[in-house]
C-alpha positions as CSV (number, residue, x, y, z in Angstrom):
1,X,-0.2,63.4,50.6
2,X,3.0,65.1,49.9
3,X,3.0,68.4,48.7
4,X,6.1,70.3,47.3
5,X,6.5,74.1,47.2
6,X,8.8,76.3,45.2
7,X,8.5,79.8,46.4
8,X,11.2,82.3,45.2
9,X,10.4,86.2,45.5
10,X,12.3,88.8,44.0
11,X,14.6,86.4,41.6
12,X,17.2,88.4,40.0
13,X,17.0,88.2,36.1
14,X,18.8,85.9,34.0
15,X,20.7,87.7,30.9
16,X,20.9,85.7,28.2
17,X,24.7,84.9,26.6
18,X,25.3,83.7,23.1
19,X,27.5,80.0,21.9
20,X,26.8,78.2,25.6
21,X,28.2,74.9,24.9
22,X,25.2,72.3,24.1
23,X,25.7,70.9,27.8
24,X,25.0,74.2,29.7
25,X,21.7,75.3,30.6
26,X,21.3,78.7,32.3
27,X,17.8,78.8,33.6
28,X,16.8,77.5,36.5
29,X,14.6,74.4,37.1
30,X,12.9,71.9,38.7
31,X,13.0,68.0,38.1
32,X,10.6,65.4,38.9
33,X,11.1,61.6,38.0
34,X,8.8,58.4,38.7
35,X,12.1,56.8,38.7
36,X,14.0,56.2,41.8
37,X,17.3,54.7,40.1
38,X,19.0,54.2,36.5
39,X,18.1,50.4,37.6
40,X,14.5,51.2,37.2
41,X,14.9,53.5,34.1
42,X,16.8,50.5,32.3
43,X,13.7,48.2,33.5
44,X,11.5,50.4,31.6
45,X,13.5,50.4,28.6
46,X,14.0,46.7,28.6
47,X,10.4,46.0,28.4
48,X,10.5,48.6,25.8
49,X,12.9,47.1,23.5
50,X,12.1,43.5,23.7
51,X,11.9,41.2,20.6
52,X,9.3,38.9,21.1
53,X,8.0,37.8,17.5
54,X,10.1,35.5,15.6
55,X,12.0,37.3,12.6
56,X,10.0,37.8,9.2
57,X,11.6,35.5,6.6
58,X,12.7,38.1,4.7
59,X,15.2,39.3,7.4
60,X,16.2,35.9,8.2
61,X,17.2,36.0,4.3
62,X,19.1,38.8,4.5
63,X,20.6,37.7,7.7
64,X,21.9,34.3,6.0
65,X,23.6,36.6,3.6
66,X,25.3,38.2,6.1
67,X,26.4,35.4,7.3
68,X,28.9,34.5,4.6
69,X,30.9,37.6,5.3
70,X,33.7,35.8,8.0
71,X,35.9,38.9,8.5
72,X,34.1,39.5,12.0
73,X,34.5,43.8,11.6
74,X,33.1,43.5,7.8
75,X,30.4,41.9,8.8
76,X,29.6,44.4,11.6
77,X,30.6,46.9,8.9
78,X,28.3,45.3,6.2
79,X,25.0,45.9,8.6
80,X,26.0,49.1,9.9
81,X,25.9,50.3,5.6
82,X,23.1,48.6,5.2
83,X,20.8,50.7,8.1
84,X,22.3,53.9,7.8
85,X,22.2,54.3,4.2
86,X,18.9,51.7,3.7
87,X,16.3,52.2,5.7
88,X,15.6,56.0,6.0
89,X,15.5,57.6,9.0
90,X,11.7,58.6,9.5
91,X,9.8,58.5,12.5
92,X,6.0,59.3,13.3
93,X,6.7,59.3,17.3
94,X,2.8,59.5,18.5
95,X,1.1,57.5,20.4
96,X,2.7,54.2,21.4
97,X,5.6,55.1,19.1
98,X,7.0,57.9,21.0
99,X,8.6,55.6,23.3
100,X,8.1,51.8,21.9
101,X,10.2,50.9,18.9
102,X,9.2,49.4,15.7
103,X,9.5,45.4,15.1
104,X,12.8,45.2,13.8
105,X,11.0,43.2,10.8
106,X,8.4,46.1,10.0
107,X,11.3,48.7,10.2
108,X,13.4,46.2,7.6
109,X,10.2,45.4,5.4
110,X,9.3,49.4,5.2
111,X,12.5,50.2,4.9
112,X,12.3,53.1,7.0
113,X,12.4,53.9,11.1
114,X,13.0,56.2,14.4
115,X,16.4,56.4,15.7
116,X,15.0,53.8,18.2
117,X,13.6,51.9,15.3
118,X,16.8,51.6,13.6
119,X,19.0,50.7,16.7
120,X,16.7,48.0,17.7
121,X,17.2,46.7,13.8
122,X,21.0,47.1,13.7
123,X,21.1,45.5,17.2
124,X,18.8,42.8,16.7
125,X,20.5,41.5,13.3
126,X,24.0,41.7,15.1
127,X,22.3,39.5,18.2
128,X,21.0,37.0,15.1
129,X,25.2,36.7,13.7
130,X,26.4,36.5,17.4
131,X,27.2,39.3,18.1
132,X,27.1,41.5,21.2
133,X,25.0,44.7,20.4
134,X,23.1,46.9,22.9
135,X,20.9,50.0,22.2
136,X,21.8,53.1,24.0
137,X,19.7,56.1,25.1
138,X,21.5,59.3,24.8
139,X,20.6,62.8,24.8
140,X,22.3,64.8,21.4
141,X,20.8,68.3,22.8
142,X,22.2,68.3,25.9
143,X,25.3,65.7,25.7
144,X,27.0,65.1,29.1
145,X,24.5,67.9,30.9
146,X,22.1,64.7,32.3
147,X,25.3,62.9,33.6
148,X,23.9,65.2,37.2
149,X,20.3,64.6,36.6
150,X,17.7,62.5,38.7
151,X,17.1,59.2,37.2
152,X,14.7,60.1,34.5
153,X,13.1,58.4,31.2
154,X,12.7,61.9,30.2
155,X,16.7,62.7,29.8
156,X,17.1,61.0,26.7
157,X,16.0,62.0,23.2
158,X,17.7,59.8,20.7
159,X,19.4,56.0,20.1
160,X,22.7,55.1,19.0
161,X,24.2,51.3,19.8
162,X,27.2,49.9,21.3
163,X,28.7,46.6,19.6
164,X,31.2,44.4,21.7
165,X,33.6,42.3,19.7
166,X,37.0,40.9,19.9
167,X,37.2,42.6,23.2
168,X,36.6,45.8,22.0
169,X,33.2,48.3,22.4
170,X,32.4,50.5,18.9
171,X,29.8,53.3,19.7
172,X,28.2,53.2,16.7
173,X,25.4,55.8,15.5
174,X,22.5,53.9,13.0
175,X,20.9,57.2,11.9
176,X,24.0,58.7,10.3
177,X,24.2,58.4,6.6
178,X,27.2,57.8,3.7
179,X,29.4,57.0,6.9
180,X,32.9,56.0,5.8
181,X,36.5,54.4,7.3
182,X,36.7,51.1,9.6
183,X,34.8,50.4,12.3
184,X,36.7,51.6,15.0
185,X,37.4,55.1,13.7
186,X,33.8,55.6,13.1
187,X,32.7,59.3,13.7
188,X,30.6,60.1,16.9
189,X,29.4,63.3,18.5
190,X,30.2,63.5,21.6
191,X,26.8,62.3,23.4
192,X,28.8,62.2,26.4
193,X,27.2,59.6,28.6
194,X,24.1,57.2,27.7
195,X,22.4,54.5,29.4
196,X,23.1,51.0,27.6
197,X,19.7,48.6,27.6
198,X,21.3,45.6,29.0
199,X,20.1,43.2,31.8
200,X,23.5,44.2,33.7
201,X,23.4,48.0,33.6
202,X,22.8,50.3,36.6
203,X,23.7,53.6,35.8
204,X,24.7,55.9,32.9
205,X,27.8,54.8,30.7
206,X,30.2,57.5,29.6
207,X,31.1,57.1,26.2
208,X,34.4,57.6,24.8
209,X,35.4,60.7,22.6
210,X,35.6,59.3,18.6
211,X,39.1,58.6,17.5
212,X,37.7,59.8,14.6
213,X,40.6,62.1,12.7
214,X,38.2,64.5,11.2
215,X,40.6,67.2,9.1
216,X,39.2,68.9,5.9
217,X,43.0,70.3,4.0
218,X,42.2,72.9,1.5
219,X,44.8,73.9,-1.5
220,X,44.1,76.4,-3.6
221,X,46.4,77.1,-6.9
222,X,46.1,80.2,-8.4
223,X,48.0,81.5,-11.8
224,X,47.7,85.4,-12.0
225,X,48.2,87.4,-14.9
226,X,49.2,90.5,-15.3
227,X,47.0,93.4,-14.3
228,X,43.9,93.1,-16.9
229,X,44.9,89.7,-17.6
230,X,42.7,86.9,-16.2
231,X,43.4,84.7,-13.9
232,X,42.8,80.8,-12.6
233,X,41.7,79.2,-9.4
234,X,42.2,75.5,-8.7
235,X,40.6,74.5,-5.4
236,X,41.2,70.7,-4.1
237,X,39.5,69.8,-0.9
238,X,40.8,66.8,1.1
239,X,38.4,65.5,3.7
240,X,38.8,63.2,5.9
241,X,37.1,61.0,8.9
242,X,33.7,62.8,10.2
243,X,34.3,65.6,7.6
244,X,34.5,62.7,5.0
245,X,31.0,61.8,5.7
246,X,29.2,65.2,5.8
247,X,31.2,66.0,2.5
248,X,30.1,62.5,1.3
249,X,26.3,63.5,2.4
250,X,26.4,67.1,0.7
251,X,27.3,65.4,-2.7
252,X,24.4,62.3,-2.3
253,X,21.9,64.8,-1.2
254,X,22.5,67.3,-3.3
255,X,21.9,68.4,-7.0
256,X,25.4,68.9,-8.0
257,X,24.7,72.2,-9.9
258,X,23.5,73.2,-6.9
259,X,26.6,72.5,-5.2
260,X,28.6,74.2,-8.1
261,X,26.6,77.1,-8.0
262,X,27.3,77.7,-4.0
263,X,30.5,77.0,-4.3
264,X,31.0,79.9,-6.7
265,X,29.2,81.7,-4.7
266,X,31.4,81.6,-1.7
267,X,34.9,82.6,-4.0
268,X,32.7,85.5,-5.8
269,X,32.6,87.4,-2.1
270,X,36.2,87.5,-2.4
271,X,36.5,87.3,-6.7
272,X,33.8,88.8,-8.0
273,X,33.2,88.2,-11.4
274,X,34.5,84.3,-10.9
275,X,32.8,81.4,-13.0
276,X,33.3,77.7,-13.0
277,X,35.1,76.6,-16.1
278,X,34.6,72.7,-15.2
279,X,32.6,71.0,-13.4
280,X,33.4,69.3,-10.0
281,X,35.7,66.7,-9.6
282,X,34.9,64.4,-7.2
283,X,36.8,60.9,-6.0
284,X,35.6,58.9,-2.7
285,X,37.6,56.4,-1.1
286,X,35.0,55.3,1.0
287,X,36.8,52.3,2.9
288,X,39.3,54.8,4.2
289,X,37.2,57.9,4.7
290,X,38.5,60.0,2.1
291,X,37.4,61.7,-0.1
292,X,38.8,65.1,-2.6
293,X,37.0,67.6,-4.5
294,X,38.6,69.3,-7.2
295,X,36.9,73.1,-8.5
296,X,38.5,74.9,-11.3
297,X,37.4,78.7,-11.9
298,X,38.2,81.4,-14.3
299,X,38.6,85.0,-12.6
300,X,38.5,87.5,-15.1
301,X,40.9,90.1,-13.6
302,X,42.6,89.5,-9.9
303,X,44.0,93.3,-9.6
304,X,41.5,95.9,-8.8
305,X,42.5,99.3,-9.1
306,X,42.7,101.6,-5.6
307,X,40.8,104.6,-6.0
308,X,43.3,106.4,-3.3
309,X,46.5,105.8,-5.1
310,X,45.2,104.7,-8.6
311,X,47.6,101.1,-8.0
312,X,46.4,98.1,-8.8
313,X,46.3,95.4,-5.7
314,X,45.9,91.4,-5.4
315,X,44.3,90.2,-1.7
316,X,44.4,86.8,-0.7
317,X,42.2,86.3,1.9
318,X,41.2,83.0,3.9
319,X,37.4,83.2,4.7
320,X,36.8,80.0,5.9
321,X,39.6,80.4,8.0
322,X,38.1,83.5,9.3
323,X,34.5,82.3,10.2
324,X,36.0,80.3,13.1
325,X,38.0,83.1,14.4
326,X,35.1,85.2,15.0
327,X,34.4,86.6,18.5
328,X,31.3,86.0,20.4
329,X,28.7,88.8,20.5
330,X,29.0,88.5,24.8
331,X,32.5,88.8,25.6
332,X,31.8,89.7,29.6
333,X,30.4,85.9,30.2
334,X,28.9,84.3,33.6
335,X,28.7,81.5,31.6
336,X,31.3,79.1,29.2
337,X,31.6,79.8,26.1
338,X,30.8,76.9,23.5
339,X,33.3,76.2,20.8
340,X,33.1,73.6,17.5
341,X,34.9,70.9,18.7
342,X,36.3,68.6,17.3
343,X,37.5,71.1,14.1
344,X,40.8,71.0,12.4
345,X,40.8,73.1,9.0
346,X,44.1,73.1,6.8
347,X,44.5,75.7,4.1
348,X,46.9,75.9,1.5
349,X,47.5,78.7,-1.3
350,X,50.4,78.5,-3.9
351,X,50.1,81.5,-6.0
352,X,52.5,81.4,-9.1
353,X,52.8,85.0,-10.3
354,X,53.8,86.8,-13.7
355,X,56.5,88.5,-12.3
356,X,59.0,87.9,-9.5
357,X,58.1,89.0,-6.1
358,X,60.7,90.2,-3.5
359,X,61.8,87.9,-0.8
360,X,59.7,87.4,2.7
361,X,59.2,84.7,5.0
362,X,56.7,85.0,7.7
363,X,55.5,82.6,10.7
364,X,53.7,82.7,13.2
365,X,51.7,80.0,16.2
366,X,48.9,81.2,18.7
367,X,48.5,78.2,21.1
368,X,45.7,78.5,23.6
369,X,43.6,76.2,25.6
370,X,41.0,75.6,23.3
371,X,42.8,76.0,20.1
372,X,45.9,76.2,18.3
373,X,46.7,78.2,15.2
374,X,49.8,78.0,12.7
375,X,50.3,80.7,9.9
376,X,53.5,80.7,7.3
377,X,53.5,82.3,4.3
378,X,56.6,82.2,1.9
379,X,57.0,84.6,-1.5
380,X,60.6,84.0,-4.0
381,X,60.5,84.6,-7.3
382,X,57.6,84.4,-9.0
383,X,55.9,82.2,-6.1
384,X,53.7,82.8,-3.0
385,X,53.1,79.9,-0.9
386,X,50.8,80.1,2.5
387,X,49.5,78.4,5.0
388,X,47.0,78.4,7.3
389,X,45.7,76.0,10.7
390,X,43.0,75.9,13.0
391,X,42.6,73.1,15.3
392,X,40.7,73.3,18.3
393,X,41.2,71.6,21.6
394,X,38.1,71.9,23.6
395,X,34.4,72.7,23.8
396,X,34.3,75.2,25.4
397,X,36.3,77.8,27.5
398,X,35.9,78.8,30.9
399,X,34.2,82.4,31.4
400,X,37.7,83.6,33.6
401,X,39.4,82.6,30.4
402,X,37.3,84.6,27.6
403,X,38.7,87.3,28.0
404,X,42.3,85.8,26.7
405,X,40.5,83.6,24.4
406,X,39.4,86.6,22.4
407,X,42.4,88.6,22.7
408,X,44.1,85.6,21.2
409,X,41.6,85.3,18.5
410,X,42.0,88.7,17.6
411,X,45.5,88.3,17.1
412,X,45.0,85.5,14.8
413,X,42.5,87.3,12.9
414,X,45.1,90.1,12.2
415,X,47.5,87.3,10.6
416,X,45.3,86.7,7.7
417,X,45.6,87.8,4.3
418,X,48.3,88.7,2.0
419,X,48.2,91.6,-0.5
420,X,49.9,92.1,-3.6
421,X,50.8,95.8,-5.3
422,X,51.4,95.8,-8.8
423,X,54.2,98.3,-9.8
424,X,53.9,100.5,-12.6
425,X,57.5,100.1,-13.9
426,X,55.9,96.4,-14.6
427,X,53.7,96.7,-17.5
């Protein structure tokens, strides 16, 4: 009999900190495994994810269908569609089912499935075409933080699959919906690392970041009137890559009048009295990822009057910009601050004016570590034309380098915005 003993007396507390990145875990702990090696882990899952009925008909069918597609990649492409956006991702992980996955030809008949159920599906059909396909166990809470674990069935809480073809590996996730773009600029998160079921594996794989070009540009046209005059707002959103796809969710998921009404409700913080005078455009290039919103909004008066100096002033203010500029609530940190990574935001505001503006040109570039941030802003004649750009760089930032991060932030954050003055000699 072996018998293990923790014994701490007198621990010092642990103080919380806000945004830890998703791979950091502050409190102390204590990990036991039944497995000695990721050898034996994969053992387990092997027997796990065995196929050992014959396919239903049905899928056979559908698999002979597939079959006609040549182009190697659209054929890959063509099952991928059909699991994400097909069978629903559903589990009822009890029992047997918390760690066995579904007979790829219930999941197919029931149209419906685990993350483990739906791997095993997409895998199993590629495997029928001759294809390479493995499932992978990864963890999406923690990400790369098992990479120092004990060999453990218990680090891994969701499936994704790898495909090898024409000498290349696509890490492929079969739970994500209205995915968009070929297959080898698929959008990932980062799991990190993840242990491929295959006969030859013996320890976890790290998986490569996406080269998935996520970017969401925003424009935004205004035409002000005069003070007391109304005004109009068109909005065109451009996403792209991973951003694509969430976009491309929020618009299949959602009632659109529902979408129009929050969207309203995000310019009306900065435009009160602002109603949408059309509805939504919206065009999807799904093969290449992209697709563009278009909102158009009428602002019944853009000048509100100061109640210091009785003049009437214009603000242009970039809120979504703002939001990732904020500062964490713990700025002294023993621990890394998380950041949203990968995030690049683009936004664009041409303002045409009913009078000419005096001259300006202003730029400016904050370049840190973990992000990079580009501000111009151009005003001749009767036209205002800025830009903003956020990109981050990392997920996190070291706690000896908060303290500059924030600074840095901060000095962003006093970049935004432009304000207008109307002169009284105008009207």
């Amino acid at each position: 009999t072996i018998e293990y003993v923790w014994d701490v007396k007198d621990a010092p507390g642990l103080t919380s900190e806000d945004s830890l990145p998703a791979w950091c875990d502050p409190d102390p702990w204590v990990q036991l495994s039944d497995f000695r090696t990721w050898t034996k882990v994969n053992q387990w899952a092997l027997a796990l994810f065995r196929v050992a009925s014959p396919l239903s008909p049905e899928l056979s069918g559908k698999i002979t269908e597939w079959k006609r597609i040549r182009d190697r990649q659209q054929q890959i492409l063509a099952v991928l569609r059909f699991v994400q956006d097909n069978v629903r991702y559903f589990g009822i992980e009890i029992g047997a089912s918390a760690e066995k996955p579904a007979n790829p030809s219930t999941v197919f008949a029931r149209r419906y499935g685990d993350c483990k159920d739906k791997s095993l599906l997409f895998v199993t059909i590629l495997r029928a075409l001759g294809i390479g396909a493995y499932p992978v166990l990864v963890n999406a809470t923690l990400q790369k933080g098992i990479e120092d674990w004990q060999p453990s069935a218990g680090a891994f809480d969701h499936c994704i699959a790898v495909v090898q073809s024409d000498g290349q590996s696509y890490w492929l996730d079969p739970t994500i919906n209205y995915q968009g773009g070929p297959l080898a600029a698929h959008y990932l998160p980062d799991y990190g690392c993840g242990l491929v079921i295959s006969p030859a594996t013996t320890g976890l794989t790290v998986i490569p970041p996406s080269k998935d070009s996520a970017c969401t540009t925003t424009t935004e046209y205004f035409q002000i009137g005069r003070y007391r005059e109304p005004s109009s707002l068109k909005v065109v959103t451009v996403a792209e890559g991973g951003d694509a796809d969430r976009l491309r969710a929020l618009f299949a998921t959602t009632k659109r009048s529902d979408v129009e009404k929050n969207y309203t409700h995000f310019h009306s913080a900065a435009y009160p009295g602002i109603t949408m005078s059309a509805p939504i455009a919206v065009a999807d290039d799904r093969q290449d990822n992209r697709i563009q919103t278009t909102e158009f909004y009428s602002i019944g008066n853009m000048w509100t009057r100061s109640a210091s100096d009785g003049r009437y002033r214009c603000e242009f203010y970039p809120s979504g910009i703002a939001a990732l500029l904020e500062a964490p609530v713990d700025t002294d940190r023993k621990f890394p601050l998380g950041i949203r990574f990968p995030d690049h935001r683009i936004l664009r505001t041409e303002v045409t004016l009913a009078k000419a503006w005096p001259s300006s040109v202003e730029r400016k570039v904050i370049t840190n570590p973990a992000f990079t941030f580009r501000r111009s802003c151009r005003c001749e004649g009767n036209k205002l034309d800025m830009e903003y750009e956020y990109q981050s760089q990392a997920d996190s930032v070291a706690p000896a380098q908060v303290s500059q991060y924030i600074q840095q932030l901060d000095q962003c954050s006093q970049s935004l915005g432009y304000g207008l003055i109307w002169s009284s000699r105008w009207r």
